[in-house]
N, C-alpha and C positions, 0 to 999 in steps of 0.2 A: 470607595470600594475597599474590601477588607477592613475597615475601620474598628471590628472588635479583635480580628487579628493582631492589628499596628498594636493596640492597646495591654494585650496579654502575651504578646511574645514577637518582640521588636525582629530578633534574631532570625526568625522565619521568613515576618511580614519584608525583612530587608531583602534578603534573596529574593522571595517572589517577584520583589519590584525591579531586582537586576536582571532578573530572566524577561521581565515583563517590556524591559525596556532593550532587552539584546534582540526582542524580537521585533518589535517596533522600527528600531533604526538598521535593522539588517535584512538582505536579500534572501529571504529564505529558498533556496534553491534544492533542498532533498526532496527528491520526488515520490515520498514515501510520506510526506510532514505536508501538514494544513491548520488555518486557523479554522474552529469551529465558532459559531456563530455565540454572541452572548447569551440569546435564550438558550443554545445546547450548555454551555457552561452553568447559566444557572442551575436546569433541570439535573447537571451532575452532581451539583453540592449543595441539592435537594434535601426533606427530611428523610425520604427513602434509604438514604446514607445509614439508617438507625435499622433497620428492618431486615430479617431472617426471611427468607422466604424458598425454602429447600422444597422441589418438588415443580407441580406444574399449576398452571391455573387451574381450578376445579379439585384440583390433588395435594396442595400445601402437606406438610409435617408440623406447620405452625400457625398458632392459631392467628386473629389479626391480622389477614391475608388478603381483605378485601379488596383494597386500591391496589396492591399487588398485581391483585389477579386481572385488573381492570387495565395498569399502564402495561402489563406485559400481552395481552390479549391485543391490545390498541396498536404495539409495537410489531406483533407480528400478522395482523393485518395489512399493516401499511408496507409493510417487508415485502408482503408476497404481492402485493397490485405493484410495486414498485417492477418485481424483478419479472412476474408474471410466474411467480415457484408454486407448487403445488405444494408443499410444505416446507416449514422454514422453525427455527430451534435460534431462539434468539440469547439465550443465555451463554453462549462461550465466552472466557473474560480475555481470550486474544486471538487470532486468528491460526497460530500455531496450535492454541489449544480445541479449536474448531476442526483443524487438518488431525491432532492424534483421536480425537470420537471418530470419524469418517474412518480414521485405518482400525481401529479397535473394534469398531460394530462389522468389519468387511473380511479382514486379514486376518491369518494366527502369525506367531513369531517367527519370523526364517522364510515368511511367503515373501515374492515379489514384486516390487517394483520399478516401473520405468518410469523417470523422469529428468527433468533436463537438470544438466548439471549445473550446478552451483557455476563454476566462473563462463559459463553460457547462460544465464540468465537467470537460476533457479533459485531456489531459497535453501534456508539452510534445513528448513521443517519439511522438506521435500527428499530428506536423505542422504545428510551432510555427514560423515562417520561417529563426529563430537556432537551430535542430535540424537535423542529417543528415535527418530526415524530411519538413521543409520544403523543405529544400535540392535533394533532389532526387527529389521525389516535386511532381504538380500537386493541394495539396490544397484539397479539395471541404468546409467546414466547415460544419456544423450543427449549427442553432443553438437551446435549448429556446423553451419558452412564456413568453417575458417577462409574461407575466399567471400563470402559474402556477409556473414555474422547472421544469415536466417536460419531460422529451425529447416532441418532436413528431413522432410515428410516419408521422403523414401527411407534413408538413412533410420528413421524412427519404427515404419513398421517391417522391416527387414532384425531389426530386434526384437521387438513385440513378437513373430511371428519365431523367430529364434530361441527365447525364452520363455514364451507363454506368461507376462507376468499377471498376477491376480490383478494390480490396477496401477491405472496408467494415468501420471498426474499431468494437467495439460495445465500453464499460469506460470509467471514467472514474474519476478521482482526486478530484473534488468535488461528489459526488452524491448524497442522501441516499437516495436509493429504490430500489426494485427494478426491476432495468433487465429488458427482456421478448426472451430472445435467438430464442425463436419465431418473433415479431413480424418482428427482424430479420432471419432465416433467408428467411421470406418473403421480404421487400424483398430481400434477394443473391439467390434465384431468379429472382425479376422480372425483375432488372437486368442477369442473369449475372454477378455477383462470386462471390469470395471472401469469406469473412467470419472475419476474427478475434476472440475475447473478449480483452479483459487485464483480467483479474481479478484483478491487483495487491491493489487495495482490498479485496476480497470473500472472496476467495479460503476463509479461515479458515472462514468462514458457510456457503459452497458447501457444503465438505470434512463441514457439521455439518449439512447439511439446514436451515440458516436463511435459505439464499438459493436459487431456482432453478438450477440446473445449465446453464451452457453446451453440456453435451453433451448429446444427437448431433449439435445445429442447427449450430455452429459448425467450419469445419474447422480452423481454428487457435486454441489457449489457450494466452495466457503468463500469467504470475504472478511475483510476488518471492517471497521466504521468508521474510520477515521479517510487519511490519503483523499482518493478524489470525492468521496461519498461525505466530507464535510462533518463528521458525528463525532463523538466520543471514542477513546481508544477503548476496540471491543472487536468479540467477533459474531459472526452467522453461521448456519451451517443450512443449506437447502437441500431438499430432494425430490424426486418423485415421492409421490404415497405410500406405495410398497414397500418404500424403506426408512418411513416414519417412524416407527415403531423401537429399530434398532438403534437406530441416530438418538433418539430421545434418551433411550437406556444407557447408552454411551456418555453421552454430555452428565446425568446425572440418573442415578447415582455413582454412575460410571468413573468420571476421569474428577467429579465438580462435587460440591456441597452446595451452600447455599449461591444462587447467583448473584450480582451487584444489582440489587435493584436502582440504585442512584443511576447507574449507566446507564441500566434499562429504560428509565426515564428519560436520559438524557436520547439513548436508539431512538426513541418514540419521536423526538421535536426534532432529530435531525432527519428522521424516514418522511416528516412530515413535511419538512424541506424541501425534498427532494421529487414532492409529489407539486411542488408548483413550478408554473410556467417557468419562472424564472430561472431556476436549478436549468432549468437545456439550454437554454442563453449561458447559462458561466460554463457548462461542459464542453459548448461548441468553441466559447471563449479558449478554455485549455488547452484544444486542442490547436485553434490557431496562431496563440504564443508560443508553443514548442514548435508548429514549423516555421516560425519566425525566427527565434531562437535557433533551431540548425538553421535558416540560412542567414544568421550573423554571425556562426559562428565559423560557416563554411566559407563565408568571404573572408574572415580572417585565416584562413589557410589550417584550420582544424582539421582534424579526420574525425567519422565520425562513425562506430559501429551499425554497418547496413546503411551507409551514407545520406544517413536522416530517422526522419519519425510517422510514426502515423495516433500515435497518443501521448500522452502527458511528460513522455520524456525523452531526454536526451543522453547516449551513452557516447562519452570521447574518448579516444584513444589518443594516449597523450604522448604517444613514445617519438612523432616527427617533431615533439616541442622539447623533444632530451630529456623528459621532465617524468617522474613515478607520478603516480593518483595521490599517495599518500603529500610527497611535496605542495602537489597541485592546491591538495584538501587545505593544506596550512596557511599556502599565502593568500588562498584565495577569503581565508577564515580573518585574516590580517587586514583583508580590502572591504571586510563588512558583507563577506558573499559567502553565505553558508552553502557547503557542497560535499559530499563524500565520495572517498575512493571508493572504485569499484571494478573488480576482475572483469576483465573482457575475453570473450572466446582464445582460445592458445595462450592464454598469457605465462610470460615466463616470472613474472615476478610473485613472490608471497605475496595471500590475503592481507598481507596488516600491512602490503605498501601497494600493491595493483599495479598497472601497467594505465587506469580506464580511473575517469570521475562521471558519476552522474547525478545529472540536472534534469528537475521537474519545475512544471509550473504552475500547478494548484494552488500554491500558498500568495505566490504573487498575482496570481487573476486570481483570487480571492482579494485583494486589495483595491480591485480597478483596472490593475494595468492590463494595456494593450498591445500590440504588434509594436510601435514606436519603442517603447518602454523593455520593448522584449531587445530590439537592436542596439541600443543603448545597454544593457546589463551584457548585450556579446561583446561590446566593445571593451565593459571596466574589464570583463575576463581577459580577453585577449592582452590589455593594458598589464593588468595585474600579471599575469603571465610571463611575460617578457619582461617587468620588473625584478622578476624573482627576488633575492635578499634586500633590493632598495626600497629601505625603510621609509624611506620619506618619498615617494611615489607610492607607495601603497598608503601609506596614512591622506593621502591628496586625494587617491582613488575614494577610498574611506566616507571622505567630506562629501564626496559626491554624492556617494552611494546615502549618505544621510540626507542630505537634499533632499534628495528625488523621494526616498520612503517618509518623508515629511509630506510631501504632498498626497502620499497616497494610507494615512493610517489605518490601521486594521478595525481599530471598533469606534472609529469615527462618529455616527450614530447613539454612541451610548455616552 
């Protein structure tokens, strides 16, 4: 593999084989991160890579568009049996740039909206101040149950009905549980909004019947491709039909020029993925490593935001182990267990140190592992944990954790 790489530029071919092998022998545990299959990687560094293809199928600005038009047709076929969307816009090249089309084709500058705050679960492309989305949008943040860490339904359309904002984002990046998009379908009628999902995080679980479906409540769905949905890093943009039209204008010539078609291709073989049997086998998998996972991490005397999970992740508040997210992130980075800080409802600490780490498990059930597999990685935490600066207990933990992702490699098959 890579073998004209190695040959014309060692210096590259070296890093990709340290990254290639940081991941191999470590616990990949952000629950935002996944290994994509070897055919979604080939189809990314495809000849598509070479190819312009601004506009839409049937609509090029360039000529030589033909297989273009064919892999992005095929892609956004398998997009919408997947999700069951009545239209779907496959060319976003991130999932934040799927969220600014959605508010560009809906909103003017200084309209509102509501969505869940950043250190309550939200994203930053949701209305962060240092985001396009803060910048120029007036946003309306809510915020969960600091006694329980759930979204507060009432608490939510008692704003909504407060402010009238034009759209009301329901999805979030740090949330363990099943969000209720009924719920807030309601609350957008009340209020008269719009209402988008970004099902970024979920997305994979949607697709396998382990989460509730955003549709028909919601009229906008964006998503990445990557996280639980296994693909290339990219995004979607769904809607009703009615607002086809605008979403497309938005995405391009709007916010985009040309799309990636290599990604595009690579969308195609992962949406393809995701249409077999198998794909609901690894989703159900997902889902029950992370409650494996909180309850190994709950017998270790953890806390854990909303005292568990009901999808692919886990949020811990680390303030009864003495300990910041950001500390957490380091030793646990030292024991061969990749993890990020992450703000938890009330927290008193700055974003760049957290109070909360969270852990996913898409990337390791992507590997094989199971429930066992899942109690054993609460353990090296907890071990690692209480190690804190003992360097030589964390390098022990390390060996372990190399072990065990020995027995389970990622492209094993290839």
């Amino acid at each position: 593999m890579f073998e004209h790489l190695k040959k014309s530029d060692e210096a590259v071919y070296d890093i990709i084989e340290r990254e290639h092998r940081r991941q191999e022998e470590n616990l990949e545990m952000i629950a935002s991160e996944n290994f994509a299959s070897f055919s979604v990687l080939e189809a990314a560094s495809s000849f598509f890579t070479n190819k312009y293809a601004e506009g839409y199928p049937g609509k090029r600005y360039y000529g030589g568009c033909l297989h273009c038009d064919e892999i992005e047709t095929l892609a956004l076929v398998r997009c919408k049996k997947i999700f069951g969307a009545e239209h779907a816009n496959v060319q976003p090249l991130s999932g934040t740039s799927a969220n600014m089309a959605v508010y560009f084709a809906v909103l003017e500058q200084g309209d509102r909206i509501l969505s869940m705050d950043l250190a309550h679960g939200g994203h930053l492309s949701h209305g962060h101040p240092l985001s396009f989305s803060g910048r120029f949008y007036e946003i309306i943040p809510a915020r969960n149950n600091l006694q329980t860490g759930l979204i507060d339904y009432d608490e939510m359309e008692k704003l909504a009905m407060k402010h009238k904002p034009k759209l009301i984002i329901c999805g979030a990046s740090a949330y363990p549980r099943i969000i209720d998009f009924k719920r807030y379908r309601a609350i957008a009628d009340k209020a008269g909004s719009y209402l988008m999902a970004d099902i970024a995080h979920i997305a994979g679980l949607v697709a396998a019947g382990e989460h509730p479906s955003p549709f028909p409540f919601c009229d906008f769905v964006t998503t990445t491709t990557h996280k639980t949905l296994r693909g290339p890093r990219g995004g979607v943009i769904m809607s009703k039909k009615e607002h086809a039209a605008i979403i497309d204008r938005q995405v391009f010539p709007g916010i985009q020029g040309g799309p990636h078609m290599h990604i595009m291709a690579a969308k195609a073989a992962a949406f393809g993925e995701a249409l077999k049997p198998e794909f609901r086998l690894y989703q159900r998998q997902i889902v029950l490593n992370s409650k494996a996972l909180a309850e190994g991490l709950l017998k270790n005397n953890f806390t854990l935001v909303t005292g568990g999970t009901d999808n692919h992740m886990v949020l811990v508040d680390m303030r009864n182990k003495n300990m910041t997210g950001k500390l957490a992130q380091n030793i646990l980075e030292e024991a061969g267990i990749t993890a990020n800080k992450n703000s938890i409802p009330g927290d008193p600490e700055k974003p760049f140190v957290t109070s909360g780490i969270r852990l996913g498990t898409p990337a390791v059930t992507t590997r094989g592992m199971k429930e066992p597999e899942m109690l054993r990685i609460a353990g090296f935490i907890n071990r690692a944990v209480e190690a804190g600066d003992d360097k030589k207990t964390l390098e022990a933990i390390r060996n372990e954790v190399k072990a065990m992702t020995s027995d389970f490699p990622i492209y094993k098959n290839e």
